[in-house]
C-alpha positions in Angstrom: 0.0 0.0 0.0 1.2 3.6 -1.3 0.7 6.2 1.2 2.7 9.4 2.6 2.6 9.0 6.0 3.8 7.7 9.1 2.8 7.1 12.8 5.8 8.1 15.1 6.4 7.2 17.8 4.5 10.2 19.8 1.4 9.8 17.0 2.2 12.1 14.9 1.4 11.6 11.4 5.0 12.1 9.3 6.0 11.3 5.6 7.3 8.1 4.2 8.2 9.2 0.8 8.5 13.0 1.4 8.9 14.9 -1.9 11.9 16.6 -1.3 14.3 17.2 -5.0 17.7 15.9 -5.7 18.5 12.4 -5.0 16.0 10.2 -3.4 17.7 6.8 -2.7 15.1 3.6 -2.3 15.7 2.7 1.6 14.3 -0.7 2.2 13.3 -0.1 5.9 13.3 -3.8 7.8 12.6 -4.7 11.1 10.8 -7.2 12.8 7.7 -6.5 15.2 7.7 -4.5 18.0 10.4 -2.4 19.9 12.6 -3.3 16.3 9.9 -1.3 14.1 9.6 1.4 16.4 13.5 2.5 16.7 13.0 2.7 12.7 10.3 5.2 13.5 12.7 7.1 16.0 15.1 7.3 13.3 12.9 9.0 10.6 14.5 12.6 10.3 17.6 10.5 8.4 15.3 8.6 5.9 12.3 10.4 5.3 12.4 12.1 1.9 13.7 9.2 0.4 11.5 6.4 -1.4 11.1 4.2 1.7 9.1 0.9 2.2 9.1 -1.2 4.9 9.6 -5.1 5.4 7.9 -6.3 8.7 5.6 -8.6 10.5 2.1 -8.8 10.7 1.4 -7.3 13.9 -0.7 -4.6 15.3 2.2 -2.2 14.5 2.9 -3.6 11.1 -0.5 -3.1 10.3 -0.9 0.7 11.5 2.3 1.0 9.2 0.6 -1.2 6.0 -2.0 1.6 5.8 -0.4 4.4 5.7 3.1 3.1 4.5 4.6 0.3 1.8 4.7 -2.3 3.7 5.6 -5.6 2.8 5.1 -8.6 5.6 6.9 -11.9 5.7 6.4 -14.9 7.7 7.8 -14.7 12.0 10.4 -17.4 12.8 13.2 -17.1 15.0 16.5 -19.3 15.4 15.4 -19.6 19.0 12.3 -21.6 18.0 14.7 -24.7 17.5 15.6 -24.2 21.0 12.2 -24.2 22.4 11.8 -27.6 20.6 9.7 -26.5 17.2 12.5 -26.7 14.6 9.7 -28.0 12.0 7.7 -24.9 12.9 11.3 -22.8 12.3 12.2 -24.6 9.1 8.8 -24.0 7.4 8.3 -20.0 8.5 12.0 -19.8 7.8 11.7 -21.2 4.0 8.1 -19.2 3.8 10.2 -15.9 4.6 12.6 -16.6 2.3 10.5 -16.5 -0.6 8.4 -13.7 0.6 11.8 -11.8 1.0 13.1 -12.9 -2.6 9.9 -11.4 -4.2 10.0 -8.3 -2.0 13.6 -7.4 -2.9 13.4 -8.5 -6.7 10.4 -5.9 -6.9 11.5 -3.2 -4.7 15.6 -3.0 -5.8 16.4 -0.8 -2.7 19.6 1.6 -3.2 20.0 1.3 0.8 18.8 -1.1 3.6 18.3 0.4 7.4 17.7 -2.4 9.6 17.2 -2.8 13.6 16.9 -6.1 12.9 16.0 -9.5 14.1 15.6 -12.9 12.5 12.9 -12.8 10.6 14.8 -9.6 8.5 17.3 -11.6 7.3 16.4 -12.8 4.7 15.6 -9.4 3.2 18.9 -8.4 4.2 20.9 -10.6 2.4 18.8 -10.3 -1.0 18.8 -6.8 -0.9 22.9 -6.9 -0.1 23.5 -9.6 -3.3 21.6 -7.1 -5.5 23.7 -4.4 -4.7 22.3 -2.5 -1.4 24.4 -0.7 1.0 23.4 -2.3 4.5 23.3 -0.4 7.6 23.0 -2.9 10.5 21.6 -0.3 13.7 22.0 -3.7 16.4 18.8 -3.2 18.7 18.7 -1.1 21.4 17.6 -4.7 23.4 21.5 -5.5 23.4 23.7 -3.8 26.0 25.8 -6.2 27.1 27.0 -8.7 24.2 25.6 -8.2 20.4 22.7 -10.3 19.2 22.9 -13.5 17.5 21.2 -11.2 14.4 24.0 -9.0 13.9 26.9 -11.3 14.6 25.6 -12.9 11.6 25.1 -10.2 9.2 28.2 -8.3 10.5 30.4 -9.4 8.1 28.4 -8.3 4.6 27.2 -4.8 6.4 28.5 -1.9 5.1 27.6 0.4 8.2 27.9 -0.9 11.5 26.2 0.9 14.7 25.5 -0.5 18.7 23.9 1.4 21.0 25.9 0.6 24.1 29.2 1.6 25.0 29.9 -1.8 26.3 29.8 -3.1 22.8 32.3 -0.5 21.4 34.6 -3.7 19.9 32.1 -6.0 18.8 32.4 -5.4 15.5 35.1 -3.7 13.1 34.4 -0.1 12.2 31.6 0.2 14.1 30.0 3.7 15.5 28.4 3.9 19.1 25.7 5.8 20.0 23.6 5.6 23.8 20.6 6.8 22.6 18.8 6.5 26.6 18.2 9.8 27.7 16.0 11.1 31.3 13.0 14.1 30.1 13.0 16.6 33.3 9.3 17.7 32.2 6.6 16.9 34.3 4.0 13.6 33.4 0.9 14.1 32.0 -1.9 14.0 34.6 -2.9 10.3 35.2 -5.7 8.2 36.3 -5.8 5.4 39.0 -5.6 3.1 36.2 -2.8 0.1 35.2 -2.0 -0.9 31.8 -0.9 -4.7 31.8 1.0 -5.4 28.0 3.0 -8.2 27.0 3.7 -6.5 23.9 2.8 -7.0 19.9 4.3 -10.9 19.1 4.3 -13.1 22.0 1.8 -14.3 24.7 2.7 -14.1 27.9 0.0 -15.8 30.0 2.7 -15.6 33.3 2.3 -11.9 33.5 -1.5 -11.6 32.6 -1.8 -14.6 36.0 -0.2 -12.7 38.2 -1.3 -9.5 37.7 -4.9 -11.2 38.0 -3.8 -12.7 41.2 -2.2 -9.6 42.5 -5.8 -8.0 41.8 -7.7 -10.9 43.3 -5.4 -9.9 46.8 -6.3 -6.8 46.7 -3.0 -5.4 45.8 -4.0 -3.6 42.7 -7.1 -1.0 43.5 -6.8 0.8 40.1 -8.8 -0.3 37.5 -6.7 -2.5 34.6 -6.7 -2.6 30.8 -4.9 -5.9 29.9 -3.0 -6.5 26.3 -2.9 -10.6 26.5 -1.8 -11.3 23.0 -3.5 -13.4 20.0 -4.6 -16.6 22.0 -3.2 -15.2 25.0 -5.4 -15.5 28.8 -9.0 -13.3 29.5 -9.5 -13.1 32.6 -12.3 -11.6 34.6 -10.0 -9.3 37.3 -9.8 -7.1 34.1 -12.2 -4.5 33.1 -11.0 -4.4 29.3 -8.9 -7.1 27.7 -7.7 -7.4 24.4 -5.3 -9.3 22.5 -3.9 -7.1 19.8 -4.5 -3.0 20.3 -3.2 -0.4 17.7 -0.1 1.4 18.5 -2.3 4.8 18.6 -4.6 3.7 21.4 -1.6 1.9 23.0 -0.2 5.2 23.6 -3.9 6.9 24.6 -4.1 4.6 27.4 -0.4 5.2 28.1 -0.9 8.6 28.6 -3.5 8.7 31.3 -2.0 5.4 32.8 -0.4 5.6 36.3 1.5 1.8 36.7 2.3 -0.2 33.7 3.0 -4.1 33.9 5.3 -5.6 30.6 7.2 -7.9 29.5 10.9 -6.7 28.7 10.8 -5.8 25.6 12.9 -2.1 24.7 9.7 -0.6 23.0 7.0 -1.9 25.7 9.3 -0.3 28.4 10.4 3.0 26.7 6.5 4.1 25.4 5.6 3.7 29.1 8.3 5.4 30.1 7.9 9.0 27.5 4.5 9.1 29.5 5.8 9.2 33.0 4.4 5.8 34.0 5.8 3.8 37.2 6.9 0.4 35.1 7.1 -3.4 36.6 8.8 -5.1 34.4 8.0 -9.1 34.1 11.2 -10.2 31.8 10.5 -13.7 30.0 12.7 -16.4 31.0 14.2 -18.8 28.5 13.9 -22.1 31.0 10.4 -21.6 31.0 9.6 -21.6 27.4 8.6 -17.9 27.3 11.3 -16.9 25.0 14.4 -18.0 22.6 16.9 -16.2 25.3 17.5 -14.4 28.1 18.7 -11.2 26.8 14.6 -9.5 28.8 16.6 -10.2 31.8 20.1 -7.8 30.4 17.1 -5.1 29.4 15.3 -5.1 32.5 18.3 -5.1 34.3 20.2 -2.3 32.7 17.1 -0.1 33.1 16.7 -0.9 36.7 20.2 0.0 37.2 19.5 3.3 35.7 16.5 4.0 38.1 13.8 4.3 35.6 12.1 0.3 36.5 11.4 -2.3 39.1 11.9 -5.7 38.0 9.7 -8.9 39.2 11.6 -12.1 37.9 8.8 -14.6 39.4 5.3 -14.1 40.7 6.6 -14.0 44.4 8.6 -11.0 43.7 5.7 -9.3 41.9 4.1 -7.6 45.2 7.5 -6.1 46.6 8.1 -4.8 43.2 4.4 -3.1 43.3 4.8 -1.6 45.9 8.7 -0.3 45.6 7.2 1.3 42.1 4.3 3.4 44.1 6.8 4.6 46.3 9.2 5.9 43.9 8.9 9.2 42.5 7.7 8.4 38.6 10.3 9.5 36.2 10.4 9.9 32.6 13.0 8.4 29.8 12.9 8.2 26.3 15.7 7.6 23.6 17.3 10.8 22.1 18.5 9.4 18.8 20.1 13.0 17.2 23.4 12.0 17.1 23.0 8.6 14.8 20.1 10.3 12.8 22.8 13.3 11.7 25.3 10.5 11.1 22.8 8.5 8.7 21.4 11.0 7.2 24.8 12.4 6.2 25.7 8.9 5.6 22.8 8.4 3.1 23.0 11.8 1.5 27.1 10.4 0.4 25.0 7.6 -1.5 24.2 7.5 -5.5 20.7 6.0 -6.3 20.3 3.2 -8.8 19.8 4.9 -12.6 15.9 3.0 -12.8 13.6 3.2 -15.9 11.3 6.3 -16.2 7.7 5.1 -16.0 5.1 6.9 -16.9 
C-alpha cells in the first residue's frame, strides 16, 4: 500500500516518501515487530524524503504501518524456536520468509537497507545486499551487554555498523556507538488510577496476565486495569477491558492517562511507558520456561533498573515487593534521544548514489 505518511512514535502523522528534490535513494526499511519497528520510526529525520518501504511482521504495529506506508510482511520465525523444541515450525516460516523476501527485494531493488533487525529480517537483508544495497546494520537497542545473534551474523556483509551501548564498542570492526537512553525533566501528564498490563505486539505471555490477575484478586491492585494478553493469550475476569492485539495509537492513549504499567521486557514496551511518566514493573521472560528463545529480557530489565527508571519482578513472588517499591518511587520519565545517529545516517545516506531505474510513466 502507497501512502505518505507515518505514525511516530509520539502519534504524529509524518511522511514516508517525502517529496523533497535531488537524490531520493530507495531505503528498504526492515525490522521485525515490536520495539525493532519502532527504533525505525525514531530514526525517521535520516530517511524520510527518500523512497522508503518497509519489510515487517504482521502485527498490530505492522498493520498501522501497512495503511499508511509500503509495507511488505513476511512470515515470524526465530533461530530460537529450535531451542524451544519446534524446529519444523522454524524450518517452514523460515523457508516461507525466504521466498516472501526474494519477491519483496526482486520488486523493490532498494539503493539502501536500514535495519534494527531480528531474524525474521534476514532474509531481506541478504537479497537486498546480493543485488547491490548498501546495508546499515543499527543492532537493537535490546542489546547492552554482548551483540545479538542477528548482527553477529550479518556483520560481516554490512556496510555500516552501529551498537547502541558503550559496552559493545569492539564487537564489531568499524563500528560507531551511539547511547541513545536519555531522562525528560518535564513533568508527566496528569494520570488516572488506572494500570495498563501489556505483554507486547508478538508473544503471549500468560505468566504476567496470571499474576497480575492474582495480585488483583489480593487486593493489591485497587486501580482499574486494561490488559494486552496477545492473539490466544489469557482473558481473565479481574480485568475490566482485555484485548489481544491494540493499535499502537490507542496503545499510547491509554499510556498517557495510565499511572503503573505491567510488561514484558521488551525495549519498545518499556520505553513508550516510560515517554508518558508511567511507574513500570517489568516481568522479563525467561528462556527455562519456554517464554522466549533467550534471556537477553533479563540484560534489558536489568540495565534499566540499574538506571533508576524500573522495578523488575523475575517470578510471581517477587511481583508484590516490586508493586509496591514502584508506588513509592517518585515516577520519572525516559525516552531515547537518537540525534546524534540520525545526523550520522542522514549524512551517511546523502554520500550515496541511487540506482539509474527506468522512467515510468
Amino acid at each position: 500500500m502507497v501512502s505518505s505518511g507515518v505514525v511516530s512514535h509520539d502519534g504524529v502523522l509524518a511522511h514516508c516518501s517525502g517529496s523533497q528534490t535531488g537524490k531520493r535513494l530507495r531505503i528498504c526499511l526492515a525490522a521485525s515487530g515490536g520495539g525493532h519497528v519502532r527504533q525505525l520510526l525514531d530514526l525517521q529525520p535520516a530517511w524520510q524524503g527518500h523512497d522508503t518501504f518497509f519489510v515487517t511482521e504482521d502485527t498490530a504495529l505492522g498493520r498501522s504501518l501497512a495503511s499508511i506506508c509500503r509495507t511488505h510482511f513476511v512470515a515470524h520465525y526465530a533461530l530460537g524456536q529450535a531451542r524451544l523444541g519446534k524446529p519444523v515450525q522454524m524450518l517452514r516460516a523460515a523457508f516461507r520468509n525466504m521466498v516472501q523476501s526474494a519477491r519483496i527485494i526482486a520488486n523493490e531493488v532498494p539503493d539502501v537497507v536500514l535495519t534494527t533487525g531480528a531474524g525474521a529480517m534476514y532474509f531481506a537483508v541478504l537479497f537486498a545486499r546480493l543485488r547491490g544495497a548498501k546495508v546499515f546494520l543499527i543492532d537493537s537497542f535490546a542489546r547492552f551487554d554482548k551483540p545479538s545473534k542477528f548482527a553477529r551474523i550479518l556483520a560481516p556483509i554490512a556496510h555500516y555498523r552501529i551498537v547502541q551501548s558503550k559496552a559493545l564498542a569492539n564487537a564489531f570492526r568499524n563500528v560507531r556507538v551511539f547511547d541513545p537512553l536519555k531522562r525528560v525533566d518535564e513533568p508527566r501528564p496528569p494520570k488516572e488510577p488506572l494500570m495498563f498490563a501489556t505483554v507486547g505486539a508478538t508473544l503471549t505471555f500468560d505468566r504476567l496476565v496470571e499474576t497480575v490477575a492474582k495480585a488483583k484478586t489480593q487486593g493489591l491492585i485497587p486501580e482499574r486495569i486494561i490488559a494486552q494478553v496477545g492473539a490466544g493469550g489469557r482473558i481473565l475476569p479481574q480485568f475490566e477491558q482485555t484485548a489481544e492485539s491494540l493499535e499502537f495509537g490507542e496503545v499510547q492513549r491509554i499510556l498517557r492517562v495510565a499511572d503503573i504499567v505491567v510488561c514484558h521486557g521488551g525495549t519498545g514496551s518499556l520505553i513508550t511507558a516510560l515517554r508518558e511518566g508511567c511507574r513500570v514493573v517489568a516481568i522479563p521472560r525467561r528462556f527455562d520456561l519456554g517464554e522466549h528463545y533467550d534471556n537477553h529480557q533479563s540484560e534489558i530489565t536489568s540495565a534499566f533498573e540499574q538506571r533508576g527508571l524500573i522495578t523488575v519482578a523475575h517470578t510471581p513472588e517477587d511481583f508484590a515487593d516490586a508493586l509496591a517499591r514502584a508506588r513509592q518511587r517518585q515516577p520519572v520519565r525516559a525516552t531515547t534521544d537518537q540525534t546524534e545517529m540520525v545526523e550520522y545516517l542522514a549524512a551517511a545516506l546523502s554520500a550515496l548514489r541511487p540506482k539509474l531505474r527506468p522512467i515510468t510513466r
